[in-house]
C-alpha positions, 0 to 999 in steps of 0.5 A: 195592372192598372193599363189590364184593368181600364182596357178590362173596363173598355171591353166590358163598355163595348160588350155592354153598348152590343148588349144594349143594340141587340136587346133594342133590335138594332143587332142581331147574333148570327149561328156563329155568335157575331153580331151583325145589324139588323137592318144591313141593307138600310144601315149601308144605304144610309152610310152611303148618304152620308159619304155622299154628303160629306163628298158633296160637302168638300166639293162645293163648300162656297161658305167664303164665297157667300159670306163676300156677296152678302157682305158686300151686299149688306155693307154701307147706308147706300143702296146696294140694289145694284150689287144684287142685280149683278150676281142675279143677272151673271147668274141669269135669272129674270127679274122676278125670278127667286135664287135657288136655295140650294146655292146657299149654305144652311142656316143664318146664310140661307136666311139672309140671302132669302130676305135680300132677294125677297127685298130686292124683288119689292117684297118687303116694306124697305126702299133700300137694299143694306144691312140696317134696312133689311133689319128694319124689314125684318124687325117689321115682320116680326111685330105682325106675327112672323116667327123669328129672332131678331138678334141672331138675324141682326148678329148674322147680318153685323158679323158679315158687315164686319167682314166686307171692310176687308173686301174690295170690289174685285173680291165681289166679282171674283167670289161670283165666280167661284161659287158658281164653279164650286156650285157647279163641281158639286153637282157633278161630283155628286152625279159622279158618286149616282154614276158609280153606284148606278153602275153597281147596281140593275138600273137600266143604261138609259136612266143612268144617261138622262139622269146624267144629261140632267145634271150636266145640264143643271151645271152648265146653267149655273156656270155660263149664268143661264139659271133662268133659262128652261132649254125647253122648245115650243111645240105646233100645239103649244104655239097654237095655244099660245096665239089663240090666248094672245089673240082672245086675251084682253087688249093693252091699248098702246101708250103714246110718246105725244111725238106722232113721229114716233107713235105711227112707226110704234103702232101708237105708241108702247105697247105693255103686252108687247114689249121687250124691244130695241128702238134707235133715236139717231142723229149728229151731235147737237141735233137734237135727240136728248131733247128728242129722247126726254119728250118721249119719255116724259109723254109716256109718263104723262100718259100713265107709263112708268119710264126711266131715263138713264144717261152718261152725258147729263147730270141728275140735275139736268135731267131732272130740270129738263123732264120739268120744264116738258112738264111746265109746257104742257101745262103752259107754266112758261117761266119754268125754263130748263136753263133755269130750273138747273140754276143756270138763270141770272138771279137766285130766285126760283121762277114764280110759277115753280111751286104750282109746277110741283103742286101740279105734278104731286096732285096728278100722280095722287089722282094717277092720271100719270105714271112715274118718271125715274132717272140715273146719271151715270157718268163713264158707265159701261153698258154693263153698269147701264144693264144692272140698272135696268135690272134693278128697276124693273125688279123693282117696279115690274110695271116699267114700260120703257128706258131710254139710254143716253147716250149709246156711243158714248158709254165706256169702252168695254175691254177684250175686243180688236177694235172698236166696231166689234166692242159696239157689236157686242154691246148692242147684242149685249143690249138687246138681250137686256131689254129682252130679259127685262121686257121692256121697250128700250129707246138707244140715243145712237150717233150719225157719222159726219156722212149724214151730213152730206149725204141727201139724207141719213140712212142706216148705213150712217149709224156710227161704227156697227150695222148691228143696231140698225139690224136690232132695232124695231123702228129707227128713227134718224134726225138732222136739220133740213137741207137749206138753201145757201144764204137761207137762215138756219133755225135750230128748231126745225128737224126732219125725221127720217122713218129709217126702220119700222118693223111692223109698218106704220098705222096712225091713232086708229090703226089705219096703214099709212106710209111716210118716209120723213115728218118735220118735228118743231123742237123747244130746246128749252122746254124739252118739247116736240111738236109735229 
């Protein structure tokens, strides 16, 4: 009796919520007494969408994915800057470029990952990229107004932190991949549910195509990490447009290295608006181009440019000391020596003339009459490492003109290839493209072989193990000692310059051609300094 009555209750509930959809307008009773909806049409177009979204739900859930790459992001009190420009830069965006939001999941996740990439792309008042600053960031914003509540987004950003103790490096790699294979099955299956019901339905073959095309398109771009790619092609009228505004445009003025070996193969130096180049400085061990290389990048300095010197020999303090000590010689403070300035000097005393040295550099870039010199050391790195970088920076500072790397032979082996000059081949391919992608002039400490030394003088075919760096490089410059007479005393600061490559011809400081196939450089090993 008591099962009779509470189904009796559960007919007369059901009898009663039809009631209810019909006197609202959601059913309707046919000739035969059965309810139907009222708008079917609609109503089945509706449970579409929603099978659709649960099949795009199971496909591409990648909620694990994101959770590992912001964790890994957010964990620690160092700068995790470059973590981010490696998931940016595999999955191909240009610096400046936001990351889609549809990459994400809803909620907390969505709005993390938001003030990451704002953060990392200089558009927060934070210096550094972890959990504690990004809070800080935000906590920022909200005093100046911006809706928000900071302790679900710092309760969002802990949780996550709290999770990647449990990661390791690899696990960060590894959930790239998979969200961007989950991120990529999820647009196909969704093209897949619109195929089926395209099929079902009128639309012209040729829609159903292009919309197809599109999302495989969408999905390889995700997959090989070419989001930032728009596979657009330019027309006879949009080049022409395109000249006419770069020929009628306001001129950058090229900025000087101070070496004029250098500056009349450059045009007259780096160019701001037409960067994006490969340039070499070659030459045998102990020549001489760190030295070379670091008087280049602090004369762009000194002239307003924004460099960074990155290198795998040197240490920070090295670097540090012997960009100071060009600074000292251009300023004519002589007791400033690189040696010392490294501590490699005879007392425990700082020369006397180092506190004007640093009174002098504060006091020139408060009035910016020159730009900012960063460095990295980077002991064992691959070119990849040397890429995140560079990434890093120039999104940080979308000013930067130029980076030098030192040095290019001896960065780490990269793993996959059959030898030794292919893996070179690669990396430099792999180089080029950075510099393209970041537009920034890139200037490559290469290495001559033992041939250069004998031969008449270094040519191309001399640069250590592949033709592809003399093939890439805009202008490519090769150094050694002159040729001396037997018995003659060697002097380790002269140099001879050989005009290797300069793709654009040579013109000096007032654009006038010029044709020169080697210039004598006078060098200070000490000050990191060049004349000639």
């Amino acid at each position: 009796m008591q099962s009779e009555s509470s189904n009796r209750a559960e007919i007369e509930s059901a009898l009663a919520l039809i009631d209810k959809a019909v006197a609202a307008g959601d059913l309707i009773v046919d000739e035969a007494g059965s309810p139907r909806p009222a708008n079917e049409g609609q109503n089945l177009a509706a449970l579409d969408r929603q099978r659709e979204e649960r099949h795009s739900q199971i496909d591409s859930d990648a909620t694990d994915q994101e959770r590992i790459i912001l964790g890994q992001v957010l964990a620690g009190q160092r700068d995790n800057s470059s973590k981010w420009a490696k998931f940016r830069s595999t999955l191909g965006l240009a610096p400046g470029q936001a990351i889609p939001d549809h990459l994400w999941s809803e909620g907390p996740i969505l709005r993390i990952a938001q003030e990451i990439d704002e953060a990392f792309n200089g558009r927060r008042d934070i210096k550094q990229l972890n959990g504690a600053a990004l809070i800080e960031g935000y906590r920022l914003m909200i005093e100046r107004g911006r809706p928000g509540s900071l302790q679900n987004f710092s309760v969002a950003i802990q949780t996550l932190i709290s999770e990647a103790g449990s990661f390791v490096e690899n696990d960060f790699l590894i959930a790239i991949e998979i969200l961007q294979s989950k991120r990529a099955r999820g647009i196909l299956s969704n093209a897949s549910w619109h195929l089926e019901r395209s099929l079902r339905g009128d639309r012209p073959v040729e829609e159903i195509v292009k919309a197809l095309s599109v999302c495989a398109a969408n999905a390889q771009q995700i997959v090989k990490g070419r989001l930032g790619d728009d596979l657009e092609f330019d027309s006879f009228e949009s080049l022409h447009d395109l000249l006419l505004s770069g020929m009628e445009a306001e001129k950058a003025e090229p900025i000087s290295t101070g070496i004029r070996a250098l500056d009349i193969d450059l045009g007259g130096g780096v160019n701001p608006a037409l960067n994006g180049k490969l340039h070499t400085i070659a030459a045998r061990t102990g020549v001489g181009k760190t030295t070379v290389a670091i008087a280049a990048a602090m004369g762009l300095t000194l002239r307003g440019a924004n460099t960074l010197f990155l290198s795998c020999e040197l240490d920070g303090i090295a670097i540090g000391a012997r960009a100071m000590s060009n600074f000292a010689a251009h300023n004519k403070l002589t007791e400033c020596k690189s040696w010392i300035l490294e501590g490699r000097g005879h007392t425990r005393k700082a020369p006397g003339q180092y506190n004007r040295l640093r009174e002098l550099w504060t006091a020139q870039q408060q009035l910016g009459n020159i730009g900012d010199f960063k460095s990295k050391a980077l002991f064992h790195a691959s070119a990849e490492d040397f890429a995140e970088y560079i990434y890093s920076a120039k999104s940080k500072d979308p000013n930067l003109v130029a980076v030098f790397l030192d040095h290019f032979h001896a960065l780490k082996p990269s793993k996959g290839f059959n030898n030794r000059s292919q893996e070179m081949e690669a990396r430099i391919l792999f180089l080029h493209q950075v510099a393209k992608q970041c537009k920034v002039d890139l200037f490559l400490c290469a290495q001559l072989n033992r041939d250069a030394c004998m031969a008449i003088r270094p040519t191309l075919a001399h640069i250590n193990g592949t033709d592809a760096i003399g093939q890439l490089s805009h202008c490519c410059w090769l150094l050694e000692f002159p040729k001396r007479e037997e018995g003659a005393v060697f002097d380790s600061k002269r140099l001879i310059c050989y005009h290797a490559k300069f793709r654009d011809g040579q013109r000096d400081s007032r654009g006038n051609n010029i044709n020169e196939e080697e210039t004598e450089l006078t060098i200070s090993r000490e000050y990191c300094y060049v004349t000639g």
